[in-house]
C-alpha positions in Angstrom: -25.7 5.6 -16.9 -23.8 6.3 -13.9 -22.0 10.1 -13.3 -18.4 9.4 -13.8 -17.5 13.2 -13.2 -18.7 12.7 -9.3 -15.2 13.4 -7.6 -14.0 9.9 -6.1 -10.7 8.3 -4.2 -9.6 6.0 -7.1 -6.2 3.4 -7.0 -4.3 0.9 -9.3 -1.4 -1.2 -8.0 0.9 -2.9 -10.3 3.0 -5.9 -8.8 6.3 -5.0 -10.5 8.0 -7.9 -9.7 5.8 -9.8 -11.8 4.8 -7.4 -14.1 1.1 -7.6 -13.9 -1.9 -5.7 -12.2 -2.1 -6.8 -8.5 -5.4 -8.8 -7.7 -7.2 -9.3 -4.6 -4.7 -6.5 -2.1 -6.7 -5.1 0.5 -7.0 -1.6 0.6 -8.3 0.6 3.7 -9.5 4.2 3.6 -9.1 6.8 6.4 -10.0 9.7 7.1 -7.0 11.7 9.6 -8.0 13.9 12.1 -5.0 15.2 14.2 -4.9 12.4 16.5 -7.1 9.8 15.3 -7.8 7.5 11.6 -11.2 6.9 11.3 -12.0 3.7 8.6 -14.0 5.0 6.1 -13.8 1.8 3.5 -12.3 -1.2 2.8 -12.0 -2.8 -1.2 -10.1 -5.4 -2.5 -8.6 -4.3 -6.1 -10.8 -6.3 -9.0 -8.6 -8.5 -11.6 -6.9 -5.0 -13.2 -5.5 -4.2 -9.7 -8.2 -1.1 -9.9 -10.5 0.4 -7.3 -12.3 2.7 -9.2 -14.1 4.4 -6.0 -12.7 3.6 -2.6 -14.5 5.7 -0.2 -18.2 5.6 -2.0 -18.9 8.7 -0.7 -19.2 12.2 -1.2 -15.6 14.4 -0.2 -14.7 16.5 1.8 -11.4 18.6 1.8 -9.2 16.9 5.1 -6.3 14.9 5.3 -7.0 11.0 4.3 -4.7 7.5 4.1 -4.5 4.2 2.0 -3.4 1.7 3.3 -2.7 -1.4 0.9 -2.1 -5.0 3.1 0.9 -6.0 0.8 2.3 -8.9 2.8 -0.5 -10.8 2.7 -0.9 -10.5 -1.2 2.5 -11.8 -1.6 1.6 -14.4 1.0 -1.2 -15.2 -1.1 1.5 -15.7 -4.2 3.7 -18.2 -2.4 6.8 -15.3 -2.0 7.9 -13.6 1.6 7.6 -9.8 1.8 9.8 -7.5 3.7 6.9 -4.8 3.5 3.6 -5.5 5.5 1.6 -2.6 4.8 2.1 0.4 2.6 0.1 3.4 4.0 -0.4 6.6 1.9 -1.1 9.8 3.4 -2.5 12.6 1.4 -4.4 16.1 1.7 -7.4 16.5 -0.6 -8.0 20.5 -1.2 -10.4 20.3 -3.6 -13.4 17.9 -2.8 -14.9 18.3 -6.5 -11.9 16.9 -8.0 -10.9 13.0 -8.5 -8.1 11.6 -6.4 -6.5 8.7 -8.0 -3.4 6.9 -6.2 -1.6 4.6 -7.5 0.5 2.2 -6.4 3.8 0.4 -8.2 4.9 -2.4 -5.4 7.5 -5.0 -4.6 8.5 -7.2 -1.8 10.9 -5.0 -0.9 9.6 -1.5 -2.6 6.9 0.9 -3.3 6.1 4.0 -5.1 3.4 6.1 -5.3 2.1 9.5 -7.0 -0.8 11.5 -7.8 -2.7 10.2 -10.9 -5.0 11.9 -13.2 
């Protein structure tokens, strides 16, 4: 049985226009240094719109992004988007907790938060 207390980078978009879990959006990890973003991971979110471990690695506190290609998933679904890319910056502190960020999304508007 795998450890599911290991701390991870976890995400879940939801397509709101549709109202349904977004399949198949590419998602990049990187890891920000104060002038550079080193790729760490790319994923593709499984048919719940879930990533359950982005970075498949072990943490370390530092400042980190997501970046989810949104245009091209709404490409994908036959509609235009006005937003390309949605990148998410955040500061992990702690590298023995779990990060989870998810994403609510439209062509035209995101939202994101810290999860538990």
């Amino acid at each position: 049985m795998p450890n599911t207390n290991r701390p991870t980078i976890s995400t879940h978009v939801l397509d709101t226009t549709r109202g349904e879990p977004a399949a198949g959006i590419s998602v990049l990890l990187f890891r920000l240094d104060a002038h550079d973003r080193s790729l760490l991971g790319t994923r593709e979110t499984d048919a719940d719109g879930r990533i359950g471990d982005i970075g498949q690695g072990p943490l370390a506190p530092g400042r980190y992004g997501l970046s989810f290609e949104i245009a091209a998933y709404y490409k994908k679904k036959g509609s235009p988007s006005f937003l390309e890319r949605v990148t998410v910056d955040f500061e992990i502190s702690d590298a023995t907790r779990r990060y989870h960020i998810p994403l609510l999304m439209s062509p035209f508007s995101c939202t994101s938060y810290r999860g538990s």
